[in-house]
Structures are given as C-alpha cells and as structure tokens.
N, C-alpha and C positions, 0 to 999 in steps of 0.2 A: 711903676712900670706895669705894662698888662700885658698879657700873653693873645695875641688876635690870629685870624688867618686871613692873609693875605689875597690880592689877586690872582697869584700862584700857587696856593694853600693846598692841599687835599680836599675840601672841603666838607660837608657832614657825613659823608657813607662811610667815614672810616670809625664812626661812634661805635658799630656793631664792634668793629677788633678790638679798640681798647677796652669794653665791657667784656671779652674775652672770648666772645664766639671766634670759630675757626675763619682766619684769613682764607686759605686756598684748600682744595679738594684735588681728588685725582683728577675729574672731568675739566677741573679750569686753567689745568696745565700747570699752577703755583707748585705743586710737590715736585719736580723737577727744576728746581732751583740750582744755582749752581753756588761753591764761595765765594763768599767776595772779595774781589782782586785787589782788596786793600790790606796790606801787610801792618802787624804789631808794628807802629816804632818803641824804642827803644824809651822814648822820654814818658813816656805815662808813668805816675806815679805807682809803685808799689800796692798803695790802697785798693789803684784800680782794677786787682788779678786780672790783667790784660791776656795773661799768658791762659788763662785759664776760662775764662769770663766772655761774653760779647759789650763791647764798649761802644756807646755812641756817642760821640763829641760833638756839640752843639755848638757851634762857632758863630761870631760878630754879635753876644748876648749882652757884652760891654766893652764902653772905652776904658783900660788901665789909668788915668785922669780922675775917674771916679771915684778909685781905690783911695785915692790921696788927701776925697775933698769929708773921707769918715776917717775915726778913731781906728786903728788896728785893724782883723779881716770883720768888721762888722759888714762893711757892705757885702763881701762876700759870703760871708758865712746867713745875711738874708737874701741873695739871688740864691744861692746853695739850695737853701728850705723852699725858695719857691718853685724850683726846677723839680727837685724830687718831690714836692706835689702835684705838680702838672705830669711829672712822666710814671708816676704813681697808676696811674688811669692805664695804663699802657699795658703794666703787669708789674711781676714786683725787685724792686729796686735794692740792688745790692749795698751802693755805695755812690756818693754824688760828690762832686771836687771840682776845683778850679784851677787847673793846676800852675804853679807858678812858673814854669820853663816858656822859655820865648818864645817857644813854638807855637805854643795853646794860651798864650795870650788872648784875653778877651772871648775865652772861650770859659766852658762848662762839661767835664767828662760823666756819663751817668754808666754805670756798670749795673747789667740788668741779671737776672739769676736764666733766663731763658734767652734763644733765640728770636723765639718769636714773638718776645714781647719788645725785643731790642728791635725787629725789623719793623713790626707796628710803629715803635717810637720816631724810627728813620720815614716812613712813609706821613705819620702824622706832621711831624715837627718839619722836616721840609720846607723852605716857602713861608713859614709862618713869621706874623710880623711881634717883635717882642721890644717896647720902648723907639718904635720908629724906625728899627732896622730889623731886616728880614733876613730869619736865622738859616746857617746851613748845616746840616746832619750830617753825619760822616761815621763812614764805618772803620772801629779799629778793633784790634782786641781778638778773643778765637770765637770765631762764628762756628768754626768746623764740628767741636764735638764738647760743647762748654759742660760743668759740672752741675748736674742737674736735670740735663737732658739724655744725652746716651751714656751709662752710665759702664764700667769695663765688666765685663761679662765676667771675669773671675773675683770679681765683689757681687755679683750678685747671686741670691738665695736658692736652691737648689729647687727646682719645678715642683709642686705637692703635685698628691695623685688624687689626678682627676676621675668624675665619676663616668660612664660609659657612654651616657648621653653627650658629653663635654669631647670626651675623646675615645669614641667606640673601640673596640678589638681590633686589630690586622687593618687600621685606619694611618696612613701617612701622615700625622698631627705637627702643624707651624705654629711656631709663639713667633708673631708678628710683636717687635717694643714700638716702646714711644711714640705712641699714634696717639697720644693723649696726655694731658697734667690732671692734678686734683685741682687745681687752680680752675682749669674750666670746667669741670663737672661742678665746682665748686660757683659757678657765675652763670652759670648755663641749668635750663630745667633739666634735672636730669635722666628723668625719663625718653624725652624727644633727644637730647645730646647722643647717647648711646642708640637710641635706636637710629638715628641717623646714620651714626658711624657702620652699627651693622649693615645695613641697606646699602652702604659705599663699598664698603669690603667686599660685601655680597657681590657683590653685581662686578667687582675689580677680580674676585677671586675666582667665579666665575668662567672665567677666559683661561684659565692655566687646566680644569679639570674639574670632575664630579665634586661636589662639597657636598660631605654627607655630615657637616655640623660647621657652625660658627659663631662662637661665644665671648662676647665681654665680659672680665670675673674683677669688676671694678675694687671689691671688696677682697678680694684674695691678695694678699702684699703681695707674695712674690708673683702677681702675676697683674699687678695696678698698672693702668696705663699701655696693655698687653690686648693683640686678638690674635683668638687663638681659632686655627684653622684645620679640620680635619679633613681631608684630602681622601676622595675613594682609594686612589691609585698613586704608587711611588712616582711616575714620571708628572704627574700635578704636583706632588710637594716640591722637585725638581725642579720647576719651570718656574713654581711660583719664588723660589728663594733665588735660582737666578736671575729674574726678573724684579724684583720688589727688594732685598737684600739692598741698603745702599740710596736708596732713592727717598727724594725728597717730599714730609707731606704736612702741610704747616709748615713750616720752616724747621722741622726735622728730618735726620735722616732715621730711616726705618731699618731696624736691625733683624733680621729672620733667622730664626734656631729652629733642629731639631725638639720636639718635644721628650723629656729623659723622666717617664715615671719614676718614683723612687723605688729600688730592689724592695722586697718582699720582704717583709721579719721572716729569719729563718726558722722554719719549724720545729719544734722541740721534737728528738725523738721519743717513739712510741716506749713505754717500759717493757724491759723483756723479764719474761719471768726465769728462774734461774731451771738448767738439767736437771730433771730427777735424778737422783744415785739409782744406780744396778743393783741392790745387795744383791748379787748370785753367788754360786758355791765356788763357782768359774773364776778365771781371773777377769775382771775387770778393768776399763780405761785408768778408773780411779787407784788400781791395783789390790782392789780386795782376794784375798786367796780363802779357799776353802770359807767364806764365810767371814771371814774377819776383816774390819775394814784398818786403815793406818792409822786409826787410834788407838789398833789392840784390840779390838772387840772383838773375842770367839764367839763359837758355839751359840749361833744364833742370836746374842746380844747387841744389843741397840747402839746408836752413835753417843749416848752420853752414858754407855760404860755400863749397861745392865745386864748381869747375868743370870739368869736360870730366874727370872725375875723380882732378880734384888736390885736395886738403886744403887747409886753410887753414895747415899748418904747409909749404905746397909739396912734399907728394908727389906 
C-alpha cells in the first residue's frame, strides 16, 4: 500500500505545517477558529484519551476482508506503524489504533498530543489516496482544550520576577499563553520564529494601547511558549484581555493573565541596641532608689556586686 494525494488532495503547500511552521496568524483570520461540531462518541477506545486528546480518525484506509487473509492483527498492527509514520510528520503522535467497534470499521484512530498538529493532519490527509481508495479525516476527541496545550492555570508555576526592562514600574503587564510549542521553535530557526512572533504581537497589541515593552522569555519555564505584554496604561491591559483572552491563534486558544511579581523577601529587622540604665540617686523606671539597683547594689556599687571597690570574688 502507498500513501499518494489524490485529485482532491491538499496538495504541496501544506509541507510548510507538517515541518511545523505556523498554519494561521492573526492577519489571515485562522486564530478565530471556532470547535468543531463533531462530538467525542462514546465507542473510541480508551487508548485513544478521546476525552482529553484531539482524535483524528482516518476512514476507508481498509477492507475488514483483509484482516482475515493475515495471521492474527499482523495486518493491522503493519497499517498501524505505517500511519503513525506518515502522521508523524504532522507533529507528534500520542497513540495510533484500529479500533475494533463496527463503527470505525476500516478505519485508523491517530490521537495527536497538540491541536494543531491534529488540524494539519485533517487538512493533509483529506482526499488523500491510500491503496486506491481516498481517505476521509474526521474530527473526534477534545479539540477544545487538549493536555498539552492550555494547560489549568492552578498547575501552573507562579510568575518569576521580571527585570524592568521585561516589565517596567506602574506598567500594566499581560502574560499572553500558548502562542507557541517547543516543538516549533524546536523545527523552526529560531531566531526568525520568535522575532516573527514579536512583530505580530506588536503590531496586534498595538491597537489596544501604548506598548512600552514586549518580550518572548522562551527560556524561562514558567513563562515558555508565553508573550508578555507591558501596557502604558490600565485601560490597554483591559482591552487587550478582553479582546484576545479566548481567541484562537494556531489552532489555539490564547489565554491572558494579569502579570503577579513575586512578594519581596521580607526584610530582616534592623538590630536595636538595648536602654542604657539610669544609675541615678532618684528613683528610676528600672526602680533603682538612693543609688541601689535590684540586685542590691549600695553605695555607689556596680551591677556585678562591687563595693567600695571590691569584687564580688573579694578583691
């Protein structure tokens, strides 16, 4: 069997996605995507964390016929390996099945770890012709918020503190997520990757208010796959979280936070040195009368008991 593209194929321009450059930008309308209208069923198997994952199901890849004329799933378990090498290209591959329910008969379920490498796969594979019949894609599985992509904001790392350049003083600062994987910085030069990104931000963040900074800290974990936005003015941070909060860019949604420095190590306090004592003749706070403090010490003698200037060991 060979994997071809069809009359109806995608044809070559879509090599750029599966080597991992960005499908869609703000300017070409793809970040306003919407989910798609095709619901988890119930029969995916387990393997394929439909419930958590994006699934694309490749259908009409065999005749069940086939199954019968090899030993055991040999035959499937070599369409298996040769699927997830073809969707390999795509991005990367959680888990690959055939699943046995009547439903997905003659089908191939591929469970991707990203979104958008699951949409590339739909957009690739499409149309494409595989052993004389021309395969169809299908979306199942959670497109909406899979693990790996948007990840819950109370598992993740508390903001490090930034230096003033990154996020100046009495600056409105946005941590813009997932506008990025290591995956593509990782396929992508990445020099041009990121400055690219800067230059779209820029020019998107732009329209909400002053930007008096705007930084990718690819290398900072808790802030990997983040841009972070500092804002002249509080009604720009506003505008821009209402507006961008939610919306789709790559085949993700963009998640917008407040920026939260870390509190300050508390300052140790300063050492105080202790009152001097009064000796007066007077009474005293301390309650020394006539001279004597409440150790006993008369007649002019010292706090460790010296009198007329003898020691307490009798010198």
């Amino acid at each position: 069997t060979t994997m071809t593209t069809g009359p109806s194929g995608p044809g070559g321009d879509d090599d750029d996605d599966a080597r991992g450059g960005r499908a869609s930008s703000f300017s070409d309308g793809g970040w306003r995507r919407e989910r798609p209208e095709e619901e988890d069923p119930s029969g995916l198997p387990p393997s394929c964390e439909a419930s958590r994952r994006p699934v694309v199901v490749l259908r009409h890849l065999y005749d069940p016929a086939q199954c019968r004329l090899r030993p055991g799933r040999s035959f499937l378990d070599e369409l298996e390996a040769e699927i997830k090498g073809e969707c390999a290209k795509f991005g990367r591959v959680v888990s690959v099945c055939a699943p046995a329910e009547a439903a997905f008969r003659g089908s191939v379920a591929v469970t991707f770890e990203t979104v958008k490498a699951a949409e590339v796969c739909v957009v690739a594979m499409s149309g494409r012709w595989f052993d004389n019949v021309q395969i169809l894609a299908e979306r199942l599985g959670n497109w909406e918020c899979p693990l790996g992509d948007n990840k819950d904001a109370a598992a993740r790392p508390p903001h490090p503190r930034l230096p003033p350049e990154v996020a100046p003083p009495g600056a409105a600062v946005a941590v813009v997520r997932d506008v990025y994987t290591d995956d593509e910085l990782d396929a992508n030069d990445r020099g041009a990757f990121l400055a690219g990104l800067e230059a779209e931000f820029r020019r998107e963040c732009d329209k909400y208010g002053l930007v008096d900074a705007l930084t990718l800290l690819p290398d900072e974990p808790a802030l990997a796959g983040c841009v972070v936005v500092a804002f002249n003015q509080e009604d720009a941070f506003d505008r821009c979280q209402t507006d961008m909060d939610g919306r789709w860019f790559d085949y993700r949604r963009l998640r917008v936070e407040r920026y939260e420095p870390p509190p300050s190590p508390s300052a140790r306090p300063a050492p105080t040195s202790p009152a001097p004592v009064d000796l007066l003749e007077d009474v005293s706070r301390e309650g020394l009368v006539e001279g004597a403090s409440r150790e006993g010490l008369v007649g002019g003698a010292s706090r460790e008991g010296l009198v007329g200037g003898a020691s307490r060991e009798g010198l």
